[in-house]
Structure formats: structure tokens, C-alpha cells
C-alpha positions as CSV (number, residue, x, y, z in Angstrom):
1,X,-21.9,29.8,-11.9
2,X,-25.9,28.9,-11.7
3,X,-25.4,25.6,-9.8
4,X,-23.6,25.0,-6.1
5,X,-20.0,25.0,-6.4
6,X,-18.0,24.4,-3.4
7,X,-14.6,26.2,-3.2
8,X,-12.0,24.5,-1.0
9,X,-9.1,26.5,-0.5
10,X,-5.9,26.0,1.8
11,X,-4.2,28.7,4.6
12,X,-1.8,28.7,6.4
13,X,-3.5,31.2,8.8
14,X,-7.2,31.9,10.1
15,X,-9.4,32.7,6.9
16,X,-10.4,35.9,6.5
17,X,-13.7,36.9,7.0
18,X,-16.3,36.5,4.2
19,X,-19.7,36.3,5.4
20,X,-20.2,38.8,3.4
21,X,-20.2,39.1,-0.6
22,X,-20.2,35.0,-1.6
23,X,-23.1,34.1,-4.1
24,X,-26.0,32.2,-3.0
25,X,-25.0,29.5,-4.7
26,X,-22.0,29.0,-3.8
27,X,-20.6,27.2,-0.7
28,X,-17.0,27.9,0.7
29,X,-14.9,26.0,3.0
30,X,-11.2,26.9,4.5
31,X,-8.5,24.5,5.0
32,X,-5.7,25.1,6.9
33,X,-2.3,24.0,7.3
34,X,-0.9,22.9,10.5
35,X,2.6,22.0,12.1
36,X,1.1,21.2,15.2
37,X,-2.9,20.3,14.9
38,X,-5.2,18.1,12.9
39,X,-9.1,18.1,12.1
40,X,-11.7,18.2,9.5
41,X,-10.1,20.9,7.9
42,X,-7.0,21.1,9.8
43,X,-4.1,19.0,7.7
44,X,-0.9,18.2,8.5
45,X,1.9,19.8,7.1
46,X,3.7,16.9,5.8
47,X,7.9,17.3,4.7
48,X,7.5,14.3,2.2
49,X,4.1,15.5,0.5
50,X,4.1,16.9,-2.4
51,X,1.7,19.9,-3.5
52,X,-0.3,18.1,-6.0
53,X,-1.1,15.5,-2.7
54,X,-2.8,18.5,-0.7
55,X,-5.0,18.8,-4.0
56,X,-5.9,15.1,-3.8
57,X,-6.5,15.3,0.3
58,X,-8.5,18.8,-0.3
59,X,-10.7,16.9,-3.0
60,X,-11.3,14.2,-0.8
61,X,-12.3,16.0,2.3
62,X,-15.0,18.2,0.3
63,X,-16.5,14.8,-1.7
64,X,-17.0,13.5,2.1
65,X,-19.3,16.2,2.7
66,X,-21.0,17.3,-0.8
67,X,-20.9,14.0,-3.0
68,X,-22.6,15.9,-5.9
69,X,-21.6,19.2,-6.2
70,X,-18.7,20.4,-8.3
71,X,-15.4,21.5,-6.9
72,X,-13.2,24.4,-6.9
73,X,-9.4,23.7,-5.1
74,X,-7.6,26.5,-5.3
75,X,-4.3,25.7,-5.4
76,X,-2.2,25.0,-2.6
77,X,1.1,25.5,-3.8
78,X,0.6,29.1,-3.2
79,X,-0.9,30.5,0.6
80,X,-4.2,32.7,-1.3
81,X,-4.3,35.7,0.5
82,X,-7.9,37.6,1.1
83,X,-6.8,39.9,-1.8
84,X,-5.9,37.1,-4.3
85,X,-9.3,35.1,-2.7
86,X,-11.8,38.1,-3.4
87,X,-10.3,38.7,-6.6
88,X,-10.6,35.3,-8.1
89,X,-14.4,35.0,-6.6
90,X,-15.1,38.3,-8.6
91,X,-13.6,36.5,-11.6
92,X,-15.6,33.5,-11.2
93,X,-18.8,35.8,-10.1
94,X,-18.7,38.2,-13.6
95,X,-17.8,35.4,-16.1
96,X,-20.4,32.4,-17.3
97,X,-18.3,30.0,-16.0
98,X,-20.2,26.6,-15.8
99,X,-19.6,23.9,-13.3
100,X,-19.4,21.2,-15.7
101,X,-16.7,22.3,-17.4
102,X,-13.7,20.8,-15.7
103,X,-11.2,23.7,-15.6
104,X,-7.8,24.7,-15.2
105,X,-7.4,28.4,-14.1
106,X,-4.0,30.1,-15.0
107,X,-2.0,32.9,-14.2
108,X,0.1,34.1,-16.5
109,X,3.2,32.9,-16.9
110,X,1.8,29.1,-17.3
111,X,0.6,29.7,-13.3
112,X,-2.0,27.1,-12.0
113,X,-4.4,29.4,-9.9
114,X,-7.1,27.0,-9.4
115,X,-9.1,23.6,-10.6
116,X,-12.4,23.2,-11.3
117,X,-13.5,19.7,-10.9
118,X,-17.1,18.7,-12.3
119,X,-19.8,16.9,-10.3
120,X,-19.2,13.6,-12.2
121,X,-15.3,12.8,-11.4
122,X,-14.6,11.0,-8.8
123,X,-10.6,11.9,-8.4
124,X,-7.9,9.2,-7.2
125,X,-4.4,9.2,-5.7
126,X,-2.5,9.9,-8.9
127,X,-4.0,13.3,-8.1
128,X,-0.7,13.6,-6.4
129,X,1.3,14.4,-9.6
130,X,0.2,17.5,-10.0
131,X,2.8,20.0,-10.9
132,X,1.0,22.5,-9.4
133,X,3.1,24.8,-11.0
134,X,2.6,24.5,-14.7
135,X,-1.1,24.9,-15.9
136,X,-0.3,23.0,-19.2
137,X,1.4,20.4,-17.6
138,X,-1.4,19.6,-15.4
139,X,-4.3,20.5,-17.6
140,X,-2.7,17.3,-19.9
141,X,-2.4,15.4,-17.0
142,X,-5.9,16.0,-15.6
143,X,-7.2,15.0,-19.3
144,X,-4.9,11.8,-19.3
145,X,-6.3,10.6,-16.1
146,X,-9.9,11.3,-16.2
147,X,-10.5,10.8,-19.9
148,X,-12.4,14.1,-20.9
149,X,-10.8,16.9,-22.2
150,X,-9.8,20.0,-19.1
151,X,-10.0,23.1,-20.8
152,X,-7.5,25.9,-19.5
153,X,-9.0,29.4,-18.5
154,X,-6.6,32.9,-18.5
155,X,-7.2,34.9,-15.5
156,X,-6.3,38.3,-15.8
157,X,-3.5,38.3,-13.3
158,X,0.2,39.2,-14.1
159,X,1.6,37.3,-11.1
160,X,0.6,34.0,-8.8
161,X,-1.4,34.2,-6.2
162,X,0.1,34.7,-3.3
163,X,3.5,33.3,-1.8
164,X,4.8,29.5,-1.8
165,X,3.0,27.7,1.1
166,X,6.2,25.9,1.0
167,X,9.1,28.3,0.3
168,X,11.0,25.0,-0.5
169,X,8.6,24.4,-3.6
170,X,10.6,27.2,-5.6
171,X,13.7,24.2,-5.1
172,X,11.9,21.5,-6.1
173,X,10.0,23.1,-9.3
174,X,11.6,21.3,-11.8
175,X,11.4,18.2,-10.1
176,X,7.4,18.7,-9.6
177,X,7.0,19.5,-13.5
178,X,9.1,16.2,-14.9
179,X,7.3,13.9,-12.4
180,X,3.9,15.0,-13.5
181,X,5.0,14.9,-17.6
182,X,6.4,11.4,-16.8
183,X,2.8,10.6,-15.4
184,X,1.0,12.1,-18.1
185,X,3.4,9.8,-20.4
186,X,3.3,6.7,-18.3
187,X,-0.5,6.7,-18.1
188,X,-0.5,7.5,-22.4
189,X,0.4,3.8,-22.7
190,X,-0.7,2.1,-19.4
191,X,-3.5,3.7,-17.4
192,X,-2.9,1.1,-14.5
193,X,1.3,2.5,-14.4
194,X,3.0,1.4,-11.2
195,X,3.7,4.2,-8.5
196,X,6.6,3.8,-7.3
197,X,8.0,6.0,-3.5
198,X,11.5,8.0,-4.2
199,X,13.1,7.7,-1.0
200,X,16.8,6.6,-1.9
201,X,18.7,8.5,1.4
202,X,18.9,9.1,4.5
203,X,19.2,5.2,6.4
204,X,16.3,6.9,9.1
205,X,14.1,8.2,6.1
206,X,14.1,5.4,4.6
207,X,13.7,3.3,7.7
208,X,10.5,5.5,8.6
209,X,9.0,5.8,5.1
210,X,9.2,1.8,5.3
211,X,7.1,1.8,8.6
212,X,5.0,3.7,7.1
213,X,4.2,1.9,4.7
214,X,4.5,-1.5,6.3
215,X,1.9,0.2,9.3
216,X,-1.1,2.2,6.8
217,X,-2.8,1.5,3.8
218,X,-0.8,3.2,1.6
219,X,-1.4,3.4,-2.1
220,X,2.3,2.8,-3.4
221,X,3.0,-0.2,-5.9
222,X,7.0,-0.2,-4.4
223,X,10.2,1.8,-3.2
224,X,13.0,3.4,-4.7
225,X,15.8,2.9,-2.7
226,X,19.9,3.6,-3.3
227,X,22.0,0.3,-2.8
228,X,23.3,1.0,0.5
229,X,20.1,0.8,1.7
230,X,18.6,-2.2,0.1
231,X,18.6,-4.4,2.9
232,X,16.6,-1.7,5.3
233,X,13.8,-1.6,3.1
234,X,13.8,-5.7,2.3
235,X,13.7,-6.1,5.8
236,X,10.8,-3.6,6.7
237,X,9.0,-4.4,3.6
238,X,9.4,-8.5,2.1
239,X,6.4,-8.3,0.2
240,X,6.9,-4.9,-1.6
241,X,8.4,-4.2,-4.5
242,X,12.3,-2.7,-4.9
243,X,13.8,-0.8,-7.1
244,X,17.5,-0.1,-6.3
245,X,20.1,2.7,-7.6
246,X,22.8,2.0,-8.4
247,X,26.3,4.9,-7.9
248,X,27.2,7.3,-5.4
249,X,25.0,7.4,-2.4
250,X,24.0,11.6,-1.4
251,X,25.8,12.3,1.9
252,X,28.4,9.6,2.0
253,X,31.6,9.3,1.8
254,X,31.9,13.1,1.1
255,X,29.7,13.4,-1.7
256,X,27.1,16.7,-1.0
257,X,24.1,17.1,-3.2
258,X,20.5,18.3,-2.5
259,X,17.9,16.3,-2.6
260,X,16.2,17.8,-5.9
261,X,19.7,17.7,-7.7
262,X,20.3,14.3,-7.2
263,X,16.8,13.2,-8.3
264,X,17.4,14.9,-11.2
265,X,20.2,13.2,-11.4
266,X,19.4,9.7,-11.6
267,X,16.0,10.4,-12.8
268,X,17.3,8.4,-16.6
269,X,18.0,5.5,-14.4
270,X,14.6,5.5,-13.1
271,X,12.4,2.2,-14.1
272,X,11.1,2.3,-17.3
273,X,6.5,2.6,-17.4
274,X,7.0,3.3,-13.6
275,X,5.7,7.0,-11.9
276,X,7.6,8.3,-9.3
277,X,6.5,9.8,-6.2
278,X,9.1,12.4,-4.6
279,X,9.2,11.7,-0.8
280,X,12.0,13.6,-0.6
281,X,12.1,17.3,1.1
282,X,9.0,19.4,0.4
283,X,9.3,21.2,3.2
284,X,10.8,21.6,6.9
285,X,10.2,19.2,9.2
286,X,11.9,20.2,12.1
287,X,9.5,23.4,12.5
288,X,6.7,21.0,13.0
289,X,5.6,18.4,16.0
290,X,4.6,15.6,13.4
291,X,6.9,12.4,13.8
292,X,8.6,11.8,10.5
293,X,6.3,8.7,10.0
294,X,3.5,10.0,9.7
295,X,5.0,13.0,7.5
296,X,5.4,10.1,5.1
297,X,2.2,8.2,5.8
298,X,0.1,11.5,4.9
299,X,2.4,11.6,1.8
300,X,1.4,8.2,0.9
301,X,-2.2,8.4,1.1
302,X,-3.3,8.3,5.2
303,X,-5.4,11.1,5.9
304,X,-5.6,12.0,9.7
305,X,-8.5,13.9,11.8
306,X,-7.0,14.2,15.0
307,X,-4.0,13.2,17.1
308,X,-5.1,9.4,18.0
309,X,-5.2,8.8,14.2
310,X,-1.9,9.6,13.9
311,X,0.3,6.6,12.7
312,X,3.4,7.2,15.4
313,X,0.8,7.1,17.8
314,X,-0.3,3.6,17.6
315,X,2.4,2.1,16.4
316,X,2.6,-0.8,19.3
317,X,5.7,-0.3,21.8
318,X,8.2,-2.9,21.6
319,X,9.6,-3.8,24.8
320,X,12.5,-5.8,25.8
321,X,13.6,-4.8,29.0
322,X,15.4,-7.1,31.6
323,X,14.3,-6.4,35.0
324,X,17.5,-6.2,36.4
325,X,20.0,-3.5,37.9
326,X,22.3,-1.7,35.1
327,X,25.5,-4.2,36.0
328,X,27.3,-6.6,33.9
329,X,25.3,-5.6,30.9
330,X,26.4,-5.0,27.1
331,X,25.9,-1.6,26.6
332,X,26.2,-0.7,22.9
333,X,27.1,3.1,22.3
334,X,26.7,5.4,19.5
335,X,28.1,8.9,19.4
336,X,28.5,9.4,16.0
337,X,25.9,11.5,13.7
338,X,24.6,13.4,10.7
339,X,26.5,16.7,11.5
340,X,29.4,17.9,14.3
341,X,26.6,20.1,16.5
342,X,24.7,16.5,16.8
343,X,27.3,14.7,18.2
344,X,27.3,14.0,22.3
345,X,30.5,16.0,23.0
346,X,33.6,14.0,23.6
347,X,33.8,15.1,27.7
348,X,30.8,13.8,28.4
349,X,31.0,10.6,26.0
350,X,34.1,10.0,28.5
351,X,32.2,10.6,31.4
352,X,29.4,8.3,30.8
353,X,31.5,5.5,29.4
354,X,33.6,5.8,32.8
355,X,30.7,5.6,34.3
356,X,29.3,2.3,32.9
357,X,32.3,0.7,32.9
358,X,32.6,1.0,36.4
359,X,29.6,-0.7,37.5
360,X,31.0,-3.6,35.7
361,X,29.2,-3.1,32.3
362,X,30.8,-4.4,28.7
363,X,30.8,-1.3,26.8
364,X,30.6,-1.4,22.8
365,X,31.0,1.9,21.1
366,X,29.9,2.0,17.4
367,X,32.4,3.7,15.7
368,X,34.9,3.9,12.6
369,X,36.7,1.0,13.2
370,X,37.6,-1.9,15.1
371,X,39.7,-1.5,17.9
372,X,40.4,-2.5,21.9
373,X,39.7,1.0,24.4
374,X,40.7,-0.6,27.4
375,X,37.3,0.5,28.8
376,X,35.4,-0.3,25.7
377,X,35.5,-2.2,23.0
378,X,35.1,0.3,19.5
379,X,33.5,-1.9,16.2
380,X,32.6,-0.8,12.9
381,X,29.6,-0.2,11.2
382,X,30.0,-2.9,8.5
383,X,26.6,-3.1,6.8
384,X,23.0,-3.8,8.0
385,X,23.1,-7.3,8.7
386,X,26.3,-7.2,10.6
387,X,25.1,-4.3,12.5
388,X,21.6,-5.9,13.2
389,X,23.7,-9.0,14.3
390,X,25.4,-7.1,16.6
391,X,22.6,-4.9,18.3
392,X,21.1,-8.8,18.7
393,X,23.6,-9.3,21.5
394,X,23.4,-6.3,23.4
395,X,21.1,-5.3,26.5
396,X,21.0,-1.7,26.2
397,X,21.5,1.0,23.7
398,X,22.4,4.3,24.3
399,X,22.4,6.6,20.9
400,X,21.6,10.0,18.8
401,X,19.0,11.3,17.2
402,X,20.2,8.8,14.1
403,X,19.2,5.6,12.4
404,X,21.3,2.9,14.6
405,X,19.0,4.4,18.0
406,X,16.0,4.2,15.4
407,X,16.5,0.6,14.2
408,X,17.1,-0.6,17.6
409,X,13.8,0.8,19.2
410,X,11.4,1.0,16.0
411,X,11.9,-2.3,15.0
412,X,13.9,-4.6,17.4
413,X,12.5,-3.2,20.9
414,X,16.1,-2.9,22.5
415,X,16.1,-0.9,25.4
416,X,17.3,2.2,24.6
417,X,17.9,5.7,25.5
418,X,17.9,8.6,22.4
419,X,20.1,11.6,23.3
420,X,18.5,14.8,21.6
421,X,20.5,18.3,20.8
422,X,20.0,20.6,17.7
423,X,17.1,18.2,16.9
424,X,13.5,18.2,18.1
425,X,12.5,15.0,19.3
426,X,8.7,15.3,18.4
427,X,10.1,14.3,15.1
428,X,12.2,11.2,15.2
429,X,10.9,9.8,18.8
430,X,9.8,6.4,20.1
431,X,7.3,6.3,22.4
432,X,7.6,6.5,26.0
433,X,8.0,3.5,28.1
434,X,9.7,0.9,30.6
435,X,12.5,0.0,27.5
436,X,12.6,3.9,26.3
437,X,13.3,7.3,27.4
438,X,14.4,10.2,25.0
439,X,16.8,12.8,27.1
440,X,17.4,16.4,26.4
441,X,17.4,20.0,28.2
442,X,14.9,21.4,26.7
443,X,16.3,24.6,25.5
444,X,14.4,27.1,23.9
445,X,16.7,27.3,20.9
446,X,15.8,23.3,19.8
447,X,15.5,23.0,16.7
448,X,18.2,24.6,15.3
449,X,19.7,24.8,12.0
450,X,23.5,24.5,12.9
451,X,25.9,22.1,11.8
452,X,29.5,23.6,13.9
453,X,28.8,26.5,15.7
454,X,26.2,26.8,18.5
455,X,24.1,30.2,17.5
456,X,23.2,30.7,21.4
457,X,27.3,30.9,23.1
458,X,29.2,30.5,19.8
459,X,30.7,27.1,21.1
460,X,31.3,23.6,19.0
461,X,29.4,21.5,20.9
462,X,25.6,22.0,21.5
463,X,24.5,22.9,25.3
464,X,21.0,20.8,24.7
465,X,22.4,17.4,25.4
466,X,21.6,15.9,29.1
467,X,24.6,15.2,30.9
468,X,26.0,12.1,31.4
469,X,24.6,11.4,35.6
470,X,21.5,11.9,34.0
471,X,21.6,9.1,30.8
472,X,23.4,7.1,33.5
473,X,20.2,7.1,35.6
474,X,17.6,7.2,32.9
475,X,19.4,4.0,31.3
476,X,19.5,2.0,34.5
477,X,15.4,2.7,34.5
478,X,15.1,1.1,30.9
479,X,17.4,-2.0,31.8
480,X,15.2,-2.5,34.9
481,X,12.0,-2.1,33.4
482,X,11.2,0.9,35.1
483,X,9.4,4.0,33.3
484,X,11.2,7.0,33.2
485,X,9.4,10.3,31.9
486,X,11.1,11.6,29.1
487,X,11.9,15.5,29.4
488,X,10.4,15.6,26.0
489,X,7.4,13.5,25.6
490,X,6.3,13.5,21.2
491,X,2.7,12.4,21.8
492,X,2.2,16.1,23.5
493,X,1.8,18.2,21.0
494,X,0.4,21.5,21.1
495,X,-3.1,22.0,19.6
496,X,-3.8,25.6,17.5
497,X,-6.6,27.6,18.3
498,X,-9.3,29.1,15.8
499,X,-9.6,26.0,13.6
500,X,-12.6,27.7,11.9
501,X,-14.7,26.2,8.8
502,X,-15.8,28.9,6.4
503,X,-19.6,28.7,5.3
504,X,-20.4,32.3,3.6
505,X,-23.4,34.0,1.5
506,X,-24.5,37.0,0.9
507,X,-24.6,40.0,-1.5
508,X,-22.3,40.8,-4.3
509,X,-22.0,44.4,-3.0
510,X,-20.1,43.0,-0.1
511,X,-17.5,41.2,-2.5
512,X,-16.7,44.4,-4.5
513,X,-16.6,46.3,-0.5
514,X,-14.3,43.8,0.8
515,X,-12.0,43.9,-2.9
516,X,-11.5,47.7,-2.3
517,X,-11.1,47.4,1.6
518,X,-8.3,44.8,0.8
519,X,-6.5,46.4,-2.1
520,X,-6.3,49.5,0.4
521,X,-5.2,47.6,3.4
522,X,-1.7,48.8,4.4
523,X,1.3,46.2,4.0
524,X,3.3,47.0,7.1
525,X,5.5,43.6,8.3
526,X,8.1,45.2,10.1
527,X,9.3,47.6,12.5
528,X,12.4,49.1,13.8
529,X,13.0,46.6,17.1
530,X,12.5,43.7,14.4
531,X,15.2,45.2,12.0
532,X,17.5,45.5,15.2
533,X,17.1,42.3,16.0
534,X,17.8,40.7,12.4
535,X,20.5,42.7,12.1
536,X,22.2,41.4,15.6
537,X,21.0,37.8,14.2
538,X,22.7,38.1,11.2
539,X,26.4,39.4,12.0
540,X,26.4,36.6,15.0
541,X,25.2,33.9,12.4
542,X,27.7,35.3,9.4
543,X,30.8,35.1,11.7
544,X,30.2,31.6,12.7
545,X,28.3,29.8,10.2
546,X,28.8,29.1,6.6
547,X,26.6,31.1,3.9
548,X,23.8,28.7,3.4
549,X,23.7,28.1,7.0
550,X,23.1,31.8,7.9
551,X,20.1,32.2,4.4
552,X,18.4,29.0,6.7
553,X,18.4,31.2,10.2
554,X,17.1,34.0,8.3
555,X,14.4,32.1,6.8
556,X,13.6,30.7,10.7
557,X,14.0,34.3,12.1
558,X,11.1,35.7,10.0
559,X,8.8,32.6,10.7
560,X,9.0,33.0,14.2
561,X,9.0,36.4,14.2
562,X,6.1,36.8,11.8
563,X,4.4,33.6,11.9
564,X,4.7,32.0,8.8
């Protein structure tokens, strides 16, 4: 390459060091991936983004900087490591490769490895259906939407890259490659085609990805939404437009599907001229500190530098507390959630209500049906407007880690109290406040990937819940008006060191130094006290978990263990 290029490339880790061996000409900056920290070159990693979106964000945060230079993302589907890195910059370095010539570099195997964007195009959002994962696919895709031809390069590689950045991508593939030949076919025949967010399931996803969107400029045209949660999204978002599906709903009434199965599922019943954007799971949220709002405002087009841009964190706190002692109040209850280890355990739901009800408090447990405790009164959930009707009438509201706590504090600013277990609040909180504590223990083991048994004593209920003298207390704060520190406050999270920006030239001799240094380096990941340790891990997790359960834990085990 004769002219500047700058190469933009994305990391999970601290770039490796290459201040030696980069042309003159060329001008290299890192990005990196983060579950906890955000910057210039710092991004969040975001569960409802999908790949091709990191190429848009990467695109956009090199353009801020060099407005006329072309641009090399390497793609971020796959974590390039130093080997991978030096060998594509010798590639680039002994070939006349020109930056005008907007590229597509391929493994083989149809791989993407990286794009080559020239000086001229001036990329948009729909940069977000990328496959990232089939070179053809996207070289068409990249010609549809730019109108000049991408030409497609063969690098001599027999494998990707490197690994998934996402070890979830490999899930989601086919999903990835359909979206991006729907866009390619949607834009053939109207180049203005509505983009519409696929976000049919959970009730708290889809009540977050509608605050999101109501809250940020987002770049979405409407939703797509199953039936039974229509009237969430009509109520967070009036103006927007709704596409509904119609069937089964995942995850009710018995019914278990993945997320990627179902879309493909349904994806005939999808409106017609319309491209889908998949705000489903492409990744893990719960191994990162960003609230699941802004997971989906990142997804959607909001591109954070540091904490205090972060959606969650200005959202405005609704407040509605009383100002009087916790007596004679309507406490409304709710026990129930996703999965058995999330669900307060029954002693201490007795305990608690005992203890309201003794103060002289009507007590209102959300349940499974409608029915006179004595002590309480139980009702059903019967549908969103009932059970927004309901929450209407009550002074307090005591819940899990699920969407009735969520609705009440996001949107109608009831005084509540959010009980966290096997669930890390830093991804579902509110914010603190006179109407709003969050309570938990704060054990080490949070977040964990357990639905029945507890991995740390083997028991059925999960040890991370605060007891009930202490929800007693902090809910009398909230009903008063008092603020109460939560024992796990979201807005604190933990900043990474070595956020480092790459800028690198030097001599070619260093390059072809560096190659043989790397392709020598020895791959050594584990040892014996980390074998032992797996091994105890394992026959704990197989004797009390199910199958899929215990693959999760070993996928956690070797990211804490090796950082990845």
C-alpha cells in the first residue's frame, strides 16, 4: 500500500507490541473489548450486538480521527492474535494492494479476515448486517449498499484467524448469514428498507430494549415483538412501529427453544421488504458490569466513551415514596422467577410476609392464582394491563431479579426493593435512591449459571439472597423516603487498566523478526493445579446439574481462570 491506511483492529486483551516492523505509511490503532470499561478505543461488550455492529462502531471511531484515509477493520468476529496480526500485515506489506480498492479479505473456507474500506465511503448503520462470517455474503452486501463493486481477495490461510470473540457466534452463524442475505435482498429492491429490532422474548428484554430505544437515538425504523408482549412495547414506545408474532411464545408454558432456533423459526413469518436486526443473545451478559439497557442501546446505534455516557446512568430516577413508617401499607410481593435457584426460598418468603403482616400491612403476593392466605391475599398475573392496574394501587413492591420489580421501578417509580441471587445486579438494576434499594450478600460465586442446584453447598435454594430482617428494614427505608445503600450499587463499576492506543512504524525487518519470534512462542495454557481444579469442578457440577448446565460452568471456569 503507497498511501496511509489505517488498520483498526479489535482485542479482547492488551495489543501486542508493534512498534517495531509497521510501514511508514501505515497507521495502526487497537480496540479493545471490555465487560467492565469504556473509552476511545475501549467498547462495550454488548449481549444484543451483533458482529457486523462492532464493524460499524470500529469504522466510525477511526473516520472521527482520519476523515480521509482508507480503512482496514479486521474483523471482529474473530479475537486476531499477534501471530494472525503480523501475518496478515506481511500479506498486505508484499502484495500491491491499493487503498482504493474496497476489499474483502478471505480465509479459506468462505472466512471474512478483513475489510478494506476506501477513502471515499462514508459507511452507515446497515453496516450492522454483516455476516461476518461468510466473505461472499458480505462482499454482495457491501456492493449492494455502497454502489461500487467490493472485490474479494484470497489470503493464503487454511483456517480463521484466531478464536470467536464471542464463543456464542459459532450458535448464532446461520442466523448472522440469512439476516445479511435478506439485507442484501431487501436493499436490491428498496435501498431506503425498514430495520426493524428482533426482540420477541423475555417480558424484561423487551421492556429494556424499549427504554432503550424510547431513551437514545437509535437508528431502528420498529420492533419485533411476540403477542404476549405487545402491550409492553405499545406502552414504552406509542410512536414506534410494531410488528407482532403470532404462535407459541419461547419459555412459556413449557415450551424450550434457543434463541437462534426460534428465530429461525419464525423467520418466514417475518414482514415482507423489512431487515431484521437480531437483538437476541450474542453473547453473555452476566460476565459483564453493563446494565442490559445499554447492552441494547450500543446494539442499536449509541456509542459510549466513558461511564457518564452510559444510557442506565442518566436515565432520571423515578420516585414515589411516601414519607411515612412501613404500617398499614399495600405491599405487593413477588417470589416467583425465570428459574428454581432465582426464586427467594419459601422459609424466608414466610418470614418476611409474617413479618409485614404484623405491623399491620395488606400483603398482595403475585402468584399463580387467585386465592385468600389469611395473611395475604395471592392474585394472578392476568396480562399487562391488569397487572399494571394492580401495581397502580399498591405502596411498595418487594420482587426478583424479573420483569414485574422492573416495570414497577423503570417505568412507574413504585418504591421497590429488588432481591438479587444467582444474578448480578450490575445488569438488571435501578438506580439507587430514597424509593429503591437492590439487596444481596454479595457472594463471590454471583453470577452463576445454575438453575436447581447451588454449585457452592450443593443445596436447592441459593445462599445469596438477604434475609428477610434485612428486606424488612431496607423496605421500611424506601416507604419512608429514606436512602438506603444498596449492598450492590450498578453505577460502580470497575475500570480495566492498560487501555493502550497502538500508533507503530518502523522497519520491515522488525515485522519478519516479530513473525518468527511469534510462530516460535510456546503455547502453554495450563498446568497441573489448573487440571486438578477442573477436574474437582466438573464431577461436583455433573452430579448435580444437567449436561448443558455443566458445558456453561466449564466455559465460565476457563474464562476466569485464563481470562478470556
Amino acid at each position: 500500500m503507497t498511501a496511509k491506511t489505517v488498520i483498526a483492529w479489535l482485542t479482547r486483551h492488551t495489543a501486542p507490541d508493534l512498534r517495531k516492523g509497521l510501514p511508514h505509511d501505515w497507521q495502526c490503532i487497537e480496540f479493545c473489548i471490555s465487560k467492565t470499561s469504556l473509552s476511545d478505543t475501549v467498547l462495550p461488550e454488548s449481549w444484543a450486538a451483533t458482529n457486523g455492529r462492532y464493524v460499524h462502531e470500529l469504522f466510525v471511531r477511526v473516520r472521527e480521527r482520519f476523515a480521509a484515509t482508507s480503512v482496514l477493520i479486521c474483523n471482529p468476529a474473530f479475537e486476531f492474535d499477534k501471530l494472525a496480526f503480523l501475518k496478515l500485515l506481511t500479506y498486505l506489506d508484499s502484495h500491491d494492494i491499493q487503498p482504493a480498492s474496497a476489499t474483502v479479505f478471505s480465509a479459506s473456507k468462505d472466512v471474512p479476515v478483513a475489510y478494506l474500506f476506501p477513502a471515499g465511503i462514508d459507511v452507515d448503520f446497515r453496516l450492522s448486517f454483516l455476516s461476518t462470517l461468510s466473505a461472499d455474503l458480505d462482499q454482495r452486501l457491501l456492493s449492494r449498499l455502497y454502489g461500487q463493486p467490493f472485490e474479494k481477495t484470497m489470503l493464503p490461510w487454511k483456517k480463521a484467524p484466531g478464536r470467536l470473540m464471542r464463543p456464542h457466534t459459532c450458535q448464532v452463524e446461520d442466523v448472522y448469514k440469512w439476516i445479511s442475505q435478506r439485507a442484501e435482498e431487501a436493499l436490491s429492491v428498496n435501498a431506503n428498507a425498514s430495520i426493524l429490532g428482533f426482540n420477541p422474548h423475555h417480558a424484561g428484554d423487551v421492556l429494556f430494549a424499549c427504554l432503550a430505544a424510547s431513551s437514545t437515538d437509535h437508528k431502528l425504523d420498529g420492533l419485533i415483538v411476540n403477542e404476549v408482549y405487545a402491550d409492553i412495547a405499545t406502552d414504552c414506545m406509542p410512536k414506534q412501529k410494531l410488528s407482532i408474532l403470532k404462535g407459541g411464545c419461547p419459555h412459556r408454558n413449557g415450551w424450550m427453544i434457543s434463541d437462534e432456533a426460534y428465530f429461525l423459526q419464525v423467520k418466514s413469518l417475518l414482514p415482507d421488504g423489512c431487515i431484521p436486526l437480531y437483538m437476541r443473545a450474542n453473547g453473555d451478559y452476566n460476565t459483564t458490569y453493563f446494565h442490559l439497557i445499554d447492552h441494547f442501546a450500543f446494539a442499536i446505534g449509541a456509542s459510549p466513551r466513558h461511564p457518564s455516557q452510559l444510557l442506565w446512568h442518566n436515565l432520571p430516577p423515578r420516585s414515589r415514596s411516601n414519607g411515612v413508617e412501613l404500617a398499614g401499607k399495600r405491599i405487593l410481593l413477588h417470589f416467583d422467577a425465570g428459574w428454581p435457584l432465582k426464586i427467594y426460598p419459601a422459609r424466608e418468603q414466610n418470614e418476611l410476609i409474617e413479618m409485614l403482616s404484623r405491623t399491620g400491612n395488606k400483603i398482595t403476593v403475585l402468584g399463580k392464582q387467585n386465592a385468600d392466605h389469611g395473611r395475604y391475599q395471592e392474585v394472578a398475573f392476568d396480562g399487562y394491563r391488569t397487572f399494571k392496574d394492580l401495581l397502580s394501587t399498591q405502596d411498595a413492591m418487594v420482587g426478583m431479579d424479573s420483569f414485574p420489580v422492573h416495570l414497577a421501578v423503570h417505568r412507574l417509580g413504585i418504591p421497590a426493593i429488588t432481591l438479587f441471587g444467582p444474578t448480578r445486579p450490575a445488569n438488571s438494576n435501578a438506580r439507587s435512591g430514597p424509593s429503591y434499594a437492590c439487596l444481596e450478600r454479595g457472594l463471590p460465586c454471583n453470577p452463576c449459571y445454575a438453575l436447581t442446584v447451588c454449585g457452592r453447598d450443593g443445596g436447592r435454594t441459593c445462599a445469596n439472597f438477604a434475609a428477610p430482617v434485612d428486606v424488612f428494614e431496607a423496605l421500611s427505608a424506601v416507604v419512608c423516603g429514606r436512602e438506603t445503600p444498596s449492598q450492590h450499587d450498578s453505577s460502580q463499576v470497575p475500570q480495566l487498566a492498560g487501555q493502550t492506543q497502538t500508533n507503530t512504524d518502523g522497519l520491515r525487518y522488525g515485522l519478519r523478526i516479530a513473525l518468527l519470534k511469534e510462530y516460535l512462542r510456546p503455547q502453554s495454557y495450563l498446568n497441573s493445579a489448573i487440571v486438578l481444579e477442573l477436574a474437582h469442578a466438573l464431577q461436583a457440577s455433573l452430579q448435580h446439574d444437567s449436561p448443558r448446565m455443566t458445558w456453561f460452568k466449564i466455559k465460565r471456569f476457563f474464562r476466569r481462570r485464563l481470562r478470556i
